[in-house]
C-alpha positions as CSV (number, residue, x, y, z in Angstrom):
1,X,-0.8,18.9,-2.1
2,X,-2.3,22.3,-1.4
3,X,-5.2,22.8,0.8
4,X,-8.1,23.7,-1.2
5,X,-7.0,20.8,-3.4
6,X,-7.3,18.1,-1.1
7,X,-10.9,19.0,0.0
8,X,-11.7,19.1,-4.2
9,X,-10.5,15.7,-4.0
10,X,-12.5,14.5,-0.7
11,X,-15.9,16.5,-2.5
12,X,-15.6,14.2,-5.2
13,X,-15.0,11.5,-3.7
14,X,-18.0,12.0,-1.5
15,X,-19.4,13.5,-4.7
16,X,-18.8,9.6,-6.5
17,X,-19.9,7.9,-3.2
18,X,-22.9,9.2,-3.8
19,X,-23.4,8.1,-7.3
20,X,-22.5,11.6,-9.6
21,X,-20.8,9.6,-12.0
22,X,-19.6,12.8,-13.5
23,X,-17.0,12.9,-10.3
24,X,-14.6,10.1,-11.3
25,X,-13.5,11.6,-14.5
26,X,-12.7,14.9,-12.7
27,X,-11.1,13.0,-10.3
28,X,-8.5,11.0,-11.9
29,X,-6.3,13.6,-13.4
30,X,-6.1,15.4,-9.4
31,X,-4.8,11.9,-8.3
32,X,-3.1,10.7,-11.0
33,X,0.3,12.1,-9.8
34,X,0.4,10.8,-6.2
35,X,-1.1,7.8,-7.9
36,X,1.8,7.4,-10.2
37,X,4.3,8.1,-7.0
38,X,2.8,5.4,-4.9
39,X,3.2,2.7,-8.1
40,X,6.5,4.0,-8.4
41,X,7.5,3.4,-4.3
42,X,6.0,0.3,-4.6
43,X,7.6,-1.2,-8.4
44,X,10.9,0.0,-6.3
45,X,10.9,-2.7,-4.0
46,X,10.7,-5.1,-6.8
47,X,13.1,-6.6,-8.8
48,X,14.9,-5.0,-12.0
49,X,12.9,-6.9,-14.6
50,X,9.2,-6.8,-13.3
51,X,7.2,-6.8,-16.5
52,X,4.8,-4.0,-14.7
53,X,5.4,-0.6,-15.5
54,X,4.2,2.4,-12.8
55,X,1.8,3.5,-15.5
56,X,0.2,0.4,-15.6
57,X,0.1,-0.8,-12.0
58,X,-2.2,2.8,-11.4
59,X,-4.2,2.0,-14.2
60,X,-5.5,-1.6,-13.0
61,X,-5.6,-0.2,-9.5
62,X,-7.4,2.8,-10.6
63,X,-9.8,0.4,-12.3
64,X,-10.1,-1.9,-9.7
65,X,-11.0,1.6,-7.2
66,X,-13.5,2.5,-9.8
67,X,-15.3,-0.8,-9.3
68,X,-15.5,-1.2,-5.8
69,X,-19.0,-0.7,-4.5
70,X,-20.2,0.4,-0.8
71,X,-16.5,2.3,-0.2
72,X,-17.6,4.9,2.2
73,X,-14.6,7.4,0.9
74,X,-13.7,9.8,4.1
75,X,-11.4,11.9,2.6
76,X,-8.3,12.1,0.2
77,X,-5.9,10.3,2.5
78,X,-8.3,7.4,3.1
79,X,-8.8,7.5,-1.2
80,X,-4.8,6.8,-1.3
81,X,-4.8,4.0,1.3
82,X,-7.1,2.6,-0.2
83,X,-4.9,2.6,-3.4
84,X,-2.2,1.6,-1.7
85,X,-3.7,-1.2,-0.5
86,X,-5.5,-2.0,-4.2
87,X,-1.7,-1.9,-5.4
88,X,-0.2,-4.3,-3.4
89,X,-3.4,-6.8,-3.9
90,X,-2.2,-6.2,-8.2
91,X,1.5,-7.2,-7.4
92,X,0.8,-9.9,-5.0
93,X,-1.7,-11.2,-7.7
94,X,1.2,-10.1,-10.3
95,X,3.8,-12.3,-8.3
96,X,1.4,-15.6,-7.5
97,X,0.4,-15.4,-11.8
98,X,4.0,-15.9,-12.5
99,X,4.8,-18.0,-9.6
100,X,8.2,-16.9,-9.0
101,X,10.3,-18.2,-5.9
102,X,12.2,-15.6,-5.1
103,X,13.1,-12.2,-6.0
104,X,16.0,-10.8,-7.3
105,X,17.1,-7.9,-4.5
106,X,16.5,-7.7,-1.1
107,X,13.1,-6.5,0.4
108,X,13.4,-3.8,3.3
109,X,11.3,-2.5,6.0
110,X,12.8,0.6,7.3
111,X,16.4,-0.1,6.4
112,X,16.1,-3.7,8.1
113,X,17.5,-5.7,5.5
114,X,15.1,-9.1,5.3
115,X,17.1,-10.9,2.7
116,X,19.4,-12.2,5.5
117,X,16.5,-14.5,7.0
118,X,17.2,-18.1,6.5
119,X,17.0,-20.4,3.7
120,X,15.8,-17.3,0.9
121,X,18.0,-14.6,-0.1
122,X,14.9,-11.9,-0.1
123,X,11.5,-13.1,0.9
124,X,9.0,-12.7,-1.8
125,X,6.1,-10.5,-2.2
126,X,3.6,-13.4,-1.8
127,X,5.5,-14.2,1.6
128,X,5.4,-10.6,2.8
129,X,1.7,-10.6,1.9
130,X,1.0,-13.7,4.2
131,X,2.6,-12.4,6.8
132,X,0.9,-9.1,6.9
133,X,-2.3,-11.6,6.8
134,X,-1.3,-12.8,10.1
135,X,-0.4,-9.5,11.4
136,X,-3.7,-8.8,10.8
137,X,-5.1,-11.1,12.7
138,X,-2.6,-10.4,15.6
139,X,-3.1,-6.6,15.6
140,X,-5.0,-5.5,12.4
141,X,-3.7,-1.4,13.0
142,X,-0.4,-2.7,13.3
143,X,-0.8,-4.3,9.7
144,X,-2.6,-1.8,8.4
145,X,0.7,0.9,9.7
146,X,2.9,-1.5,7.6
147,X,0.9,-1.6,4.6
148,X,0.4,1.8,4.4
149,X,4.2,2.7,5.0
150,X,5.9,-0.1,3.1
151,X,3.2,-0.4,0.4
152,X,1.5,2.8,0.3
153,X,5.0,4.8,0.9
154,X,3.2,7.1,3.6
155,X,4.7,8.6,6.1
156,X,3.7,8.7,9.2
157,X,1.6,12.0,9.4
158,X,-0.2,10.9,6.1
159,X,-1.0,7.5,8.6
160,X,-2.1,9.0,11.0
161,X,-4.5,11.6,9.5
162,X,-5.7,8.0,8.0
163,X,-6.5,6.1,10.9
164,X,-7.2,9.2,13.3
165,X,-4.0,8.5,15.7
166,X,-1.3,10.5,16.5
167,X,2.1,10.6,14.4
168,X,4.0,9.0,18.1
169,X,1.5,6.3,18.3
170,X,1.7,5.7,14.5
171,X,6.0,5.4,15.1
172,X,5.3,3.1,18.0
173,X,3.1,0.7,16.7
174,X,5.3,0.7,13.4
175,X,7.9,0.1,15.6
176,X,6.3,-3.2,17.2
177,X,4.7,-4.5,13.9
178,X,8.3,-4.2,12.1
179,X,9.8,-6.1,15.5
180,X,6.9,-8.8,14.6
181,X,7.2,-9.3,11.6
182,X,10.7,-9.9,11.3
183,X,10.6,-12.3,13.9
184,X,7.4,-14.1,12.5
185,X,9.7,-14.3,8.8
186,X,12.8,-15.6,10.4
187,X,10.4,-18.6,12.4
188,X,9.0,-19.0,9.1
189,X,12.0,-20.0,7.6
């Protein structure tokens, strides 16, 4: 994304935040692409038959955005975490409505293969969920690293521009969170 077009973006988002509801319209079709590539990084990680299609997923995220009052947008990169985040909220809702038990392929983090823990073949999004939940509480920029990287499919500039830390801290603390969470999965059983 060029330069001039990401402080477009970040105008009308601060544009919207301020209540010009003429901004939203203008702003979809800007996002709409990196929108689409986020749903599509994310639907990867599911399995083959997932009745949600990328198109969709951005839609009902993009509506669920669109409705959320008192966000205090920053700039574009916090618009897309944001999204991110909104994204994996519609798949864990998604995967608790049909109550599935487990998934179909293996989940990864970072080419560490979590469908060899114990007792489950892959953990399930719902599972993957609760355990960022207890990340959270542990260390909540360590979750919110993982959520933007394994959710959000950011890399590690993109996070740090995000959270205002440097791309080394933003490797180490991905580092330790991904060490965490895999142990907190296997305990879990």
């Amino acid at each position: 994304m060029e330069k001039r077009e990401s402080h477009e973006i970040t105008r009308l988002l601060v544009a919207w935040r301020g209540g010009d509801e003429d901004a939203l319209p203008q702003l979809l079709p800007m996002v709409y692409r990196r929108l689409k590539e986020i749903a599509g990084y994310l639907l990867n990680r599911e399995r083959v038959d997932h009745t949600l299609e990328a198109t969709a997923l951005v839609h009902e995220a993009y509506l669920r955005v669109a409705d959320l009052e008192q966000i205090s947008w920053q700039d574009r990169a916090h618009f897309f975490a944001m999204c991110a985040r909104v994204m994996r909220r519609v798949l864990v809702d998604h995967a608790r409505y049909h109550g599935r038990e487990k998934r179909d392929a293996a989940l990864r983090i970072d080419g560490i293969d979590l469908g060899v823990l114990p007792q489950r073949e892959a953990p399930e999004l719902t599972v993957i969920d609760e355990a960022l939940k207890a990340l959270a509480v542990h260390d909540a920029e360590k979750a919110t690293i993982v959520e933007l990287r394994f959710f959000g499919g950011m890399d590690r500039e993109e996070i740090a521009e995000v959270l205002g830390i440097s791309s080394a801290t933003v490797t180490r603390r991905w580092r330790s969170a991904r060490a965490w969470l895999i142990h907190y999965l296997k305990a879990d059983g």
